[in-house]
Chimera marker file (.cmm) of the C-alpha trace (Angstrom):
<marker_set name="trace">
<marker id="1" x="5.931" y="-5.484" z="0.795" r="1" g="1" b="0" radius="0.5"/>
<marker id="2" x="4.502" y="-4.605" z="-2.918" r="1" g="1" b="0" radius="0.5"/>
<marker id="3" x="6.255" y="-4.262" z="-5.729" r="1" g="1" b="0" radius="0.5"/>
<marker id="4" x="6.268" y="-0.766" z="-7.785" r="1" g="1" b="0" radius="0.5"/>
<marker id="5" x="4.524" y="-1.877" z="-10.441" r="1" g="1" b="0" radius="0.5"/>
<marker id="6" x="1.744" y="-2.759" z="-7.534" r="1" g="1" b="0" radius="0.5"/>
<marker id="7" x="1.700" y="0.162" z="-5.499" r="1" g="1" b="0" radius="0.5"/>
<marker id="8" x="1.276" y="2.452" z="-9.352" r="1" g="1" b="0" radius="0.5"/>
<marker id="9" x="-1.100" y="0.189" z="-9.748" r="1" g="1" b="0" radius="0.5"/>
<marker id="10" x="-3.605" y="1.133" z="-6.926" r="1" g="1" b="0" radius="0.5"/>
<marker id="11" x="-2.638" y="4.656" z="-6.729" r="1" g="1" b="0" radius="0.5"/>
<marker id="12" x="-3.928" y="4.777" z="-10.658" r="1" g="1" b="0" radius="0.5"/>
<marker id="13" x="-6.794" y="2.858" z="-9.739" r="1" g="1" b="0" radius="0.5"/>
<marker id="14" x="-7.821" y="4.963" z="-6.314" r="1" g="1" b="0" radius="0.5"/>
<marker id="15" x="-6.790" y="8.777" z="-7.108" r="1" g="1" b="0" radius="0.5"/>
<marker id="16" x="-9.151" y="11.532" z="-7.367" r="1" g="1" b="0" radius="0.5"/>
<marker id="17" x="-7.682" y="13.811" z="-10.249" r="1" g="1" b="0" radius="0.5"/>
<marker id="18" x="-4.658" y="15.129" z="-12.219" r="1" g="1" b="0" radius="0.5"/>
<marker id="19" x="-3.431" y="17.575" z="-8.706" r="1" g="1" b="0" radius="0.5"/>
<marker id="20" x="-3.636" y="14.535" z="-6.560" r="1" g="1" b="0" radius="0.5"/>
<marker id="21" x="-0.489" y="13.021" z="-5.377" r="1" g="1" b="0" radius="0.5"/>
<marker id="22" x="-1.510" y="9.596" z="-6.071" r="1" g="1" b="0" radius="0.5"/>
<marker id="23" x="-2.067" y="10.575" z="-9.924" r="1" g="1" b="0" radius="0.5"/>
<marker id="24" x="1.577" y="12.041" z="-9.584" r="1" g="1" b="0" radius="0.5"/>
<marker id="25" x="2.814" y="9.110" z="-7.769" r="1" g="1" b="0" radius="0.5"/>
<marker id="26" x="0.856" y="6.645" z="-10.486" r="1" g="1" b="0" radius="0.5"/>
<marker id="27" x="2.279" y="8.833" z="-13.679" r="1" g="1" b="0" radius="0.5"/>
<marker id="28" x="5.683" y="9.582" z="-12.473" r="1" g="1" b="0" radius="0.5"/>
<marker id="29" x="6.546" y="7.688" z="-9.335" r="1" g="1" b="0" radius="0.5"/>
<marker id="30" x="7.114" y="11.053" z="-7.033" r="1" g="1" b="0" radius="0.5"/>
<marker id="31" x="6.168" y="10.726" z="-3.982" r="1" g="1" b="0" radius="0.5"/>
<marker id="32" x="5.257" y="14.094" z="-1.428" r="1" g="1" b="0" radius="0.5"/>
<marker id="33" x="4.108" y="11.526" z="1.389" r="1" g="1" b="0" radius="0.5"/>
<marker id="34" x="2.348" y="13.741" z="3.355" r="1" g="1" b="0" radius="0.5"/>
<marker id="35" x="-0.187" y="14.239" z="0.818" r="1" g="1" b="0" radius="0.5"/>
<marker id="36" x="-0.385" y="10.950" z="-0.147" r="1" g="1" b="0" radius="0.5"/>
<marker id="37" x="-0.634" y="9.512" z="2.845" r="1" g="1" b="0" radius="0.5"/>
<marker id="38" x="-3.473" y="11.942" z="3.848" r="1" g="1" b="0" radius="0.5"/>
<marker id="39" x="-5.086" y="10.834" z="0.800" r="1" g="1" b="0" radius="0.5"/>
<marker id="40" x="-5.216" y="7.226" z="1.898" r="1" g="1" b="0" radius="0.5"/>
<marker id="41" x="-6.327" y="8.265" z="4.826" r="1" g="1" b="0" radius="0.5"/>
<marker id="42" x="-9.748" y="10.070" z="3.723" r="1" g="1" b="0" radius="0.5"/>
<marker id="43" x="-9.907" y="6.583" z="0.808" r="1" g="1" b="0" radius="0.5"/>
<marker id="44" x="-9.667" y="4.158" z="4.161" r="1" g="1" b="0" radius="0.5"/>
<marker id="45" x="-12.223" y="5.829" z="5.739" r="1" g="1" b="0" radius="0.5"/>
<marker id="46" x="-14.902" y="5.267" z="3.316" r="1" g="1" b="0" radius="0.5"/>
<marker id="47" x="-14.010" y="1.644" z="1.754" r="1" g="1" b="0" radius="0.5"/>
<marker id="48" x="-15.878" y="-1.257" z="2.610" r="1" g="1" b="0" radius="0.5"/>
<marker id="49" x="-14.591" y="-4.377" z="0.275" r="1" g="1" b="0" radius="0.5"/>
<marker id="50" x="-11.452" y="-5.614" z="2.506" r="1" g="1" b="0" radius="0.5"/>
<marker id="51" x="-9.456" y="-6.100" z="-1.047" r="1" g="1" b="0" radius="0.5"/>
<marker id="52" x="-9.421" y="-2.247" z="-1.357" r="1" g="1" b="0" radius="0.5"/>
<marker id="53" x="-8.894" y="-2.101" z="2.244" r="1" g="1" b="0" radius="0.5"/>
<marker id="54" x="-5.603" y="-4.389" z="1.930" r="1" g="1" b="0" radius="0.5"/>
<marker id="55" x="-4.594" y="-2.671" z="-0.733" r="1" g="1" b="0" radius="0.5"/>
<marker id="56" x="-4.941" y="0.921" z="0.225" r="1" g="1" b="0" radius="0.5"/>
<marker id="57" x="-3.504" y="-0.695" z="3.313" r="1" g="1" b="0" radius="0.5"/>
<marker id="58" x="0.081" y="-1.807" z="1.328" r="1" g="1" b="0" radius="0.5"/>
<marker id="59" x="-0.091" y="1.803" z="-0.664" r="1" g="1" b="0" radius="0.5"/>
<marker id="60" x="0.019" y="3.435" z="3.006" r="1" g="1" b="0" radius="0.5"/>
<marker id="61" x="3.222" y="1.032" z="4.052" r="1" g="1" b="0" radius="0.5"/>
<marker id="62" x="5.293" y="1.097" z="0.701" r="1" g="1" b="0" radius="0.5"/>
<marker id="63" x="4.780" y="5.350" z="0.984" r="1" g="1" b="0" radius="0.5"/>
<marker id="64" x="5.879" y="5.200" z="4.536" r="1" g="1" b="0" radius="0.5"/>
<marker id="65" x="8.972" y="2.961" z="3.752" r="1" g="1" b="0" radius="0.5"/>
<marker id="66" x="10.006" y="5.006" z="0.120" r="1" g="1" b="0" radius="0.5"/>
<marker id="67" x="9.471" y="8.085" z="2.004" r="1" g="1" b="0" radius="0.5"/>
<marker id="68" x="9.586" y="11.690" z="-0.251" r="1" g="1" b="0" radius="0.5"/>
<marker id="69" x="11.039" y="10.701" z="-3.452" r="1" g="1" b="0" radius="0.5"/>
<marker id="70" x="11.266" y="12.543" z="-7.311" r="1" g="1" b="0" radius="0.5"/>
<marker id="71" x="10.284" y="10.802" z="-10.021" r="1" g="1" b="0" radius="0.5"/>
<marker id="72" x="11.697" y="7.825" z="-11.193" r="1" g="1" b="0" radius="0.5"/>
<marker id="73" x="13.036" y="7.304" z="-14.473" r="1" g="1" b="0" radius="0.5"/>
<marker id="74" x="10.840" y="4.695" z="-16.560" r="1" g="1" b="0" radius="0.5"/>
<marker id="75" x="8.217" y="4.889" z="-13.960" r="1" g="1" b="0" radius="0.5"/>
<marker id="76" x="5.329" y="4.335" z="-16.415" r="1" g="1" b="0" radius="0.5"/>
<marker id="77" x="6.856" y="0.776" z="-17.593" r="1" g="1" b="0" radius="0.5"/>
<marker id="78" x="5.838" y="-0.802" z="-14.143" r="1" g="1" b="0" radius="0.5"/>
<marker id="79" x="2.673" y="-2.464" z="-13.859" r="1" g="1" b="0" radius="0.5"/>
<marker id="80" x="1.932" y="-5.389" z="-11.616" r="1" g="1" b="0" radius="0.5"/>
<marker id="81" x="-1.851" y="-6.634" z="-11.166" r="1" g="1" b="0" radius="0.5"/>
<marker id="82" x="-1.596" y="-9.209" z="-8.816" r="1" g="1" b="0" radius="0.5"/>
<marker id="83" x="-2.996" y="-8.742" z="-5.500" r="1" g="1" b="0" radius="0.5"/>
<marker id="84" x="-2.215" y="-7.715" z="-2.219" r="1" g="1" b="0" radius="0.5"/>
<marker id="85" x="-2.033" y="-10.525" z="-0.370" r="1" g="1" b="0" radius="0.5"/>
<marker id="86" x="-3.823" y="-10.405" z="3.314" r="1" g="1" b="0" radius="0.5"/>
<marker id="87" x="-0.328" y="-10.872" z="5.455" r="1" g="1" b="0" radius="0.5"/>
<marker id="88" x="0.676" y="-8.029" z="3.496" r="1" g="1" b="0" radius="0.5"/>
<marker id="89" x="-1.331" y="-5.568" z="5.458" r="1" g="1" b="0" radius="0.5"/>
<link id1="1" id2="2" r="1" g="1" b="0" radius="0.2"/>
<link id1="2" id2="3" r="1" g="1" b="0" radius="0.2"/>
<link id1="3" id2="4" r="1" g="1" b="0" radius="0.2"/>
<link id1="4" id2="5" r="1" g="1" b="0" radius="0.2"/>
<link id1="5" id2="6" r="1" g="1" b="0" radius="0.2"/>
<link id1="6" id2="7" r="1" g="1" b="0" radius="0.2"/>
<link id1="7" id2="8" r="1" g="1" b="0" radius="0.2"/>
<link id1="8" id2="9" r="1" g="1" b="0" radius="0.2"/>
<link id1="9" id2="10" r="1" g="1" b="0" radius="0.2"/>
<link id1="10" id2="11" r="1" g="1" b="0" radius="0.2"/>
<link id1="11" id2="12" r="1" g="1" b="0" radius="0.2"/>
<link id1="12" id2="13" r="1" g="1" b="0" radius="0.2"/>
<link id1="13" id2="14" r="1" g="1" b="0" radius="0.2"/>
<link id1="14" id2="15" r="1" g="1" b="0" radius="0.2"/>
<link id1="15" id2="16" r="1" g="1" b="0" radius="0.2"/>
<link id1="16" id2="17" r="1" g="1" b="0" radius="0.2"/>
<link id1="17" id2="18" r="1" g="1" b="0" radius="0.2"/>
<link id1="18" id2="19" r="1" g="1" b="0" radius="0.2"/>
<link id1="19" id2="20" r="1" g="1" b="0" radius="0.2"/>
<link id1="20" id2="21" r="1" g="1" b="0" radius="0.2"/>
<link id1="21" id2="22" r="1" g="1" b="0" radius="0.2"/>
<link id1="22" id2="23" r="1" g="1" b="0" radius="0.2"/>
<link id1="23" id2="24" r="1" g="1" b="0" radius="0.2"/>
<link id1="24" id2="25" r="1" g="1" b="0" radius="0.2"/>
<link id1="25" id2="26" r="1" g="1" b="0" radius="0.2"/>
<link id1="26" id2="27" r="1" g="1" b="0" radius="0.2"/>
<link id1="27" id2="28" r="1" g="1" b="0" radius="0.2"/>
<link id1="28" id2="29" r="1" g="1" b="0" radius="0.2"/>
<link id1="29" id2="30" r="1" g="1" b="0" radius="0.2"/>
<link id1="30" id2="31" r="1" g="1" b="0" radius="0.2"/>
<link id1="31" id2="32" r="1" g="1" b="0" radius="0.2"/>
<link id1="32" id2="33" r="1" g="1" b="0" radius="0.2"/>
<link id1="33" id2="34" r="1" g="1" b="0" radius="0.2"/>
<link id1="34" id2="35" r="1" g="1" b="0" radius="0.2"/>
<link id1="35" id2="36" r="1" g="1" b="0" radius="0.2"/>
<link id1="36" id2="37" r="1" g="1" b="0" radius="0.2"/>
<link id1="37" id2="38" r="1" g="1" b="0" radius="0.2"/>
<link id1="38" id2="39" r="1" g="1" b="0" radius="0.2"/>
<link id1="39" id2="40" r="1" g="1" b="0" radius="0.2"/>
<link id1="40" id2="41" r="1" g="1" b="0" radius="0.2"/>
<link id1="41" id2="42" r="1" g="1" b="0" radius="0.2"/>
<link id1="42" id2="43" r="1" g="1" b="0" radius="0.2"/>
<link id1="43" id2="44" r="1" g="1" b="0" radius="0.2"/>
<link id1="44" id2="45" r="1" g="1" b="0" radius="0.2"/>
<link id1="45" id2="46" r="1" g="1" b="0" radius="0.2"/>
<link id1="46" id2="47" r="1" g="1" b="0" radius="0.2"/>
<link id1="47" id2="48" r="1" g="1" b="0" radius="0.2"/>
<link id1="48" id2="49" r="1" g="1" b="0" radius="0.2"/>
<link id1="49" id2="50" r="1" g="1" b="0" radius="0.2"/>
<link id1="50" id2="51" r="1" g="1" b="0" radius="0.2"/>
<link id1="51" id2="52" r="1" g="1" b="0" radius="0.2"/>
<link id1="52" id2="53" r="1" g="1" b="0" radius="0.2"/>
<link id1="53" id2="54" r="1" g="1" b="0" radius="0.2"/>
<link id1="54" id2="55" r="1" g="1" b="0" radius="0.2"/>
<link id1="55" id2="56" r="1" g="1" b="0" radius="0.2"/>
<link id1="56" id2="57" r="1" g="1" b="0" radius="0.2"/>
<link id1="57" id2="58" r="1" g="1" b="0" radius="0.2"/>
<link id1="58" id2="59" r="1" g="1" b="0" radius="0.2"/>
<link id1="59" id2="60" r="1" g="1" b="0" radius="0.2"/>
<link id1="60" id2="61" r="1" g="1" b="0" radius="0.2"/>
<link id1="61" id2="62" r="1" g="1" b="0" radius="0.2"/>
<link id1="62" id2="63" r="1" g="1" b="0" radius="0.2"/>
<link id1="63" id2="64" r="1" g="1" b="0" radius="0.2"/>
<link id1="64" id2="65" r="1" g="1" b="0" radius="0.2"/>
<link id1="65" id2="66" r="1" g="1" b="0" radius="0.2"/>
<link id1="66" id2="67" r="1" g="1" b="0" radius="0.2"/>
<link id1="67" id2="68" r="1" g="1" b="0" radius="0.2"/>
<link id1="68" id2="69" r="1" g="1" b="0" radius="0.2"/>
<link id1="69" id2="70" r="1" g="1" b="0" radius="0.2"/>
<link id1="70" id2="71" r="1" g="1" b="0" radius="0.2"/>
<link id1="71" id2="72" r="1" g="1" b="0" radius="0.2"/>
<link id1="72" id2="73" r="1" g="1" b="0" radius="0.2"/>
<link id1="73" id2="74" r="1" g="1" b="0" radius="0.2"/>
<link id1="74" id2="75" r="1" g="1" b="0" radius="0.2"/>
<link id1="75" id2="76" r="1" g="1" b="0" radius="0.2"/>
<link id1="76" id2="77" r="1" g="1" b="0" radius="0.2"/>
<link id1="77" id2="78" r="1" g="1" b="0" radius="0.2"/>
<link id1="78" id2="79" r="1" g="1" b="0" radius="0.2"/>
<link id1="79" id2="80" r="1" g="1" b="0" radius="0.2"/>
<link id1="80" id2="81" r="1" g="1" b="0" radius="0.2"/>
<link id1="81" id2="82" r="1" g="1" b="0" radius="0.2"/>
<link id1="82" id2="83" r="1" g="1" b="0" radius="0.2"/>
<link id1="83" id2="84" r="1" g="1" b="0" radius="0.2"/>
<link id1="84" id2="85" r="1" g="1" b="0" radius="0.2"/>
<link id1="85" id2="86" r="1" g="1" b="0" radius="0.2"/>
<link id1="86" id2="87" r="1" g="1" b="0" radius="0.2"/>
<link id1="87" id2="88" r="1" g="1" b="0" radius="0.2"/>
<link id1="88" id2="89" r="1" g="1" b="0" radius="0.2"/>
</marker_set>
């Protein structure tokens, strides 16, 4: 599984705008997860390079396995850019 500081990561890296839920999940850690995840849906259809394909990959899983959250306090002090391993996916 990724870390938080990795899944922030690619959310901040991947979403399309301030009213997306990956820019609310990347700024505050909230997570609504049906909008995310239908986000990373629409991103996995398009990507080609398997590293954003892994990665979009372990956003989808950590979102399913965090589940709705609010945001979480110090959020924005988590940063990890190693990444995404291929058994992670």
């Amino acid at each position: 599984m990724i870390t938080d500081g990795q899944a922030r990561r690619i959310a901040a890296e991947w979403h399309s705008g301030q009213r997306s839920a990956m820019c609310a999940f990347a700024t505050s850690g909230a997570i609504e997860r049906d909008r995310l995840c239908g986000e990373l849906s629409s991103e996995l259809q398009t990507v080609g390079d398997e590293q954003d394909r892994r990665d979009l990959l372990a956003l989808v899983a950590y979102a399913c396995r965090s589940g709705d959250r609010s945001p979480v306090r110090s959020w924005h002090r988590l940063w990890d850019d190693a990444p995404v391993p291929a058994r992670e996916t």
